[in-house]
C-alpha positions in Angstrom: 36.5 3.0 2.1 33.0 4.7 2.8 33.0 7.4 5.5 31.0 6.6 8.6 27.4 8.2 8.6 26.6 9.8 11.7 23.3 11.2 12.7 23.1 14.0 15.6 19.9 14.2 17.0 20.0 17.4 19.1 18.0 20.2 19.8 20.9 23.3 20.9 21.7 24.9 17.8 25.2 25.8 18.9 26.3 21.7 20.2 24.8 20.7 16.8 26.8 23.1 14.9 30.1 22.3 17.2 29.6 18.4 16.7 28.7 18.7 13.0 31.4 20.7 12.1 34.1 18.5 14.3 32.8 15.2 13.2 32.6 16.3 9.3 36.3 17.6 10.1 37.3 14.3 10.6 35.8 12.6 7.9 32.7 11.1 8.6 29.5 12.2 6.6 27.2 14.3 9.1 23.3 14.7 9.4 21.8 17.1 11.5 18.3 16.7 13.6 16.7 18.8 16.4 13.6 16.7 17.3 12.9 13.0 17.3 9.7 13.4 14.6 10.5 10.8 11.9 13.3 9.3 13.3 12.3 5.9 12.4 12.3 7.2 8.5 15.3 8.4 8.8 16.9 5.9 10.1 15.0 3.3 7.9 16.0 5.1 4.4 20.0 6.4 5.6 21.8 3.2 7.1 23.5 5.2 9.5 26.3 3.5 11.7 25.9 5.8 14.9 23.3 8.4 16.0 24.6 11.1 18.7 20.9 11.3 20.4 20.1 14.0 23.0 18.2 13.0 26.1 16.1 15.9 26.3 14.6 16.9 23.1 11.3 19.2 22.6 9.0 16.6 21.6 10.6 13.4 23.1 12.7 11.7 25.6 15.9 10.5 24.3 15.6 7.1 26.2 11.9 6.4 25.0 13.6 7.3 21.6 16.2 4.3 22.0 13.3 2.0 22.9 11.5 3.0 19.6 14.5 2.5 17.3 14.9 -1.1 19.1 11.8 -2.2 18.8 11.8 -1.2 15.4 15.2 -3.7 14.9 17.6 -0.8 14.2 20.6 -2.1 14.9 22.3 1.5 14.9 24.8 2.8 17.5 23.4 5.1 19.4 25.4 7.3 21.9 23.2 9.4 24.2 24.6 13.0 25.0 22.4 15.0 27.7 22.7 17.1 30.6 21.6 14.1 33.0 24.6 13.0 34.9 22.5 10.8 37.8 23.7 7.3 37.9 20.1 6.7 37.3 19.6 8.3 34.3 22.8 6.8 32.8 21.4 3.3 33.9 18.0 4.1 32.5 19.8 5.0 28.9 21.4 2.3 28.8 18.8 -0.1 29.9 16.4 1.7 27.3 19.4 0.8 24.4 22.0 3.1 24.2 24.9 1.7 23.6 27.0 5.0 25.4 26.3 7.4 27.5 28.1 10.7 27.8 27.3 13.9 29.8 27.4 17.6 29.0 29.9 19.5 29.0 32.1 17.1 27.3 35.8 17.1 25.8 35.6 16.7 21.8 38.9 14.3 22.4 36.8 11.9 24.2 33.7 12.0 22.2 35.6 11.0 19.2 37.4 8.4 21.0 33.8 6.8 22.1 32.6 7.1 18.7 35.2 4.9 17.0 35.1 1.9 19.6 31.6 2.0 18.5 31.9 2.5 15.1 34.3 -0.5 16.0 31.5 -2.5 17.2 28.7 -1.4 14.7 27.5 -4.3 12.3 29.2 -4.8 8.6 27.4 -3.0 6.0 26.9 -6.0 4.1 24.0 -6.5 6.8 22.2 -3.5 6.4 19.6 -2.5 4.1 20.7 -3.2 0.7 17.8 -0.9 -1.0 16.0 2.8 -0.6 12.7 2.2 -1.6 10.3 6.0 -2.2 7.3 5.8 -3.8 7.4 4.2 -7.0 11.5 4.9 -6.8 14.2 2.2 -5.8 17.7 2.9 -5.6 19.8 -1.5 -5.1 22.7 0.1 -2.8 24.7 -3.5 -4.0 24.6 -3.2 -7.8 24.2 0.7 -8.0 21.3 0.4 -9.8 17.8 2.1 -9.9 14.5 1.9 -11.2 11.1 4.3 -11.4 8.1 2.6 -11.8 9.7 -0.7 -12.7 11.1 1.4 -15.4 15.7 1.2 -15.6 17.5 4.5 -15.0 20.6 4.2 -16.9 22.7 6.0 -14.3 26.4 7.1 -14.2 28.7 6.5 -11.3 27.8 10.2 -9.8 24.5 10.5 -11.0 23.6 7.5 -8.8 25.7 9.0 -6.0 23.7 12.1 -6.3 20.4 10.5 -6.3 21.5 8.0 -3.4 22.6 11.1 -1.6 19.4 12.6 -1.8 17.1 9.7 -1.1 18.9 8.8 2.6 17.6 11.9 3.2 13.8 12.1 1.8 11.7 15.3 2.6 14.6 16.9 3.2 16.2 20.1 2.0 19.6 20.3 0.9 21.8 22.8 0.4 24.3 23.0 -3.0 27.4 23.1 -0.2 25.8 19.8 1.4 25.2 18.2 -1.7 29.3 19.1 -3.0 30.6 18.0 0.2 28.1 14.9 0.6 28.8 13.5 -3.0 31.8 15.5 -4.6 34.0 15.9 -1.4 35.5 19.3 -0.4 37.9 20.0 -3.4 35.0 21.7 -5.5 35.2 25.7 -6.2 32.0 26.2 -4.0 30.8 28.0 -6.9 30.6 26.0 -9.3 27.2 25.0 -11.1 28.0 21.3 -11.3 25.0 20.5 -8.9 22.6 22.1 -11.1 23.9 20.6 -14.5 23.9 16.9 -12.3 20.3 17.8 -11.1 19.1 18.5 -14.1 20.5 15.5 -15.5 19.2 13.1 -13.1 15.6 15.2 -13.6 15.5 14.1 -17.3 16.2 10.2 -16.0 13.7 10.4 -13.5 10.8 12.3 -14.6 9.6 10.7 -17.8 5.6 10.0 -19.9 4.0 12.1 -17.3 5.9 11.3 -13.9 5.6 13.3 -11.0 9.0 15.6 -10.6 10.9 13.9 -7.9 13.7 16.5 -6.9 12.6 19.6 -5.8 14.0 23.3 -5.7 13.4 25.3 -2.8 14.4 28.6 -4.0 17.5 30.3 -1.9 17.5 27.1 0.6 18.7 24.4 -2.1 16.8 20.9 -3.2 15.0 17.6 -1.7 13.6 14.5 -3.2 10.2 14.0 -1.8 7.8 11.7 -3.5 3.7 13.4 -3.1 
């Protein structure tokens, strides 16, 4: 069974560290946000089953957020953590299209507990998005197939992984302990080169008769897929 995607959208570098680091502890696959810019992308190219939202973030209110990602027809979980405790504020969450609402400080025991009823809740996969389209790049999440430019990728099982991996998350970096936890699990040496010879691999499939480079390295910080 696929782990649960979760997306924390939250702006304190320390509750985004103690979430992450619980919620990847238990299994589910963990993104990390600090503003609401390109939400909607994110949310459009990841299927993600729930997204931990902050109310108070630097460049947007968490429940104007909510109305956003409804109007848009996500039909993501969304469970709003924030320092607001007012019945009102609650009510206005939820109104807005949280589906939860939990204040600050919070037990980790009960956050969890929230999260699976609704995880419970959250609509099949076989209902979401069944490609990632980037550019001239698009990955069919039901056949595990993909294509550049019309043209067939003849992909392996973790080659496809790999690439899928790094197109829910377009534009943005990734380190080489994200991309072993996100697409080989934790039971990899963490230094082994096997990202680099699978980059490198899935670079020759990608980038052919003049194509732009797709995957990226930033030097010392790790790699991204971001079409120009």
């Amino acid at each position: 069974m696929t782990a649960d995607r979760i997306l924390i959208v939250e702006d304190d570098a320390e509750i985004a560290a103690l979430l992450s680091g619980g919620l990847t502890a238990e299994g589910y696959h963990v993104d990390l946000a600090d503003c609401g810019e390109g939400l909607d992308q994110r949310l459009s190219a990841g299927a993600y089953d729930l997204v931990v939202l902050d109310r108070m973030l630097p460049d947007a209110d968490g429940a104007e957020l909510c109305q956003v990602i409804r109007a848009a027809g996500h039909d993501v979980m969304i469970l709003m953590l924030t320092a607001k405790d007012a019945l009102s504020e609650k009510l206005e969450g939820l109104g807005a299209g949280a589906d939860d609402y939990m204040t600050k400080p919070f037990a980790f025991e009960e956050l969890l507990a929230r999260i699976a009823v609704l995880l419970r809740r959250a609509p099949a996969r076989d209902d979401r998005p069944a490609r990632i389209v980037i550019g001239d790049l698009c990955l069919d999440l039901n056949t595990k197939t993909a294509t550049r430019r019309d043209r067939d990728l003849e992909l392996t099982a973790t080659e496809f992984s790999l690439l899928r991996f790094l197109a829910e998350r377009p534009d943005r970096v990734q380190s080489r302990i994200d991309i072993l936890k996100g697409v080989w699990g934790y039971n990899f040496d963490p230094q082994t080169n096997i990202v680099e010879v699978y980059i490198a691999y899935l670079r020759k499939k990608l980038d052919k008769d003049g194509d732009t480079q797709l995957i990226r390295n930033q030097r010392g910080f790790g790699y991204l897929l971001s079409m120009p």
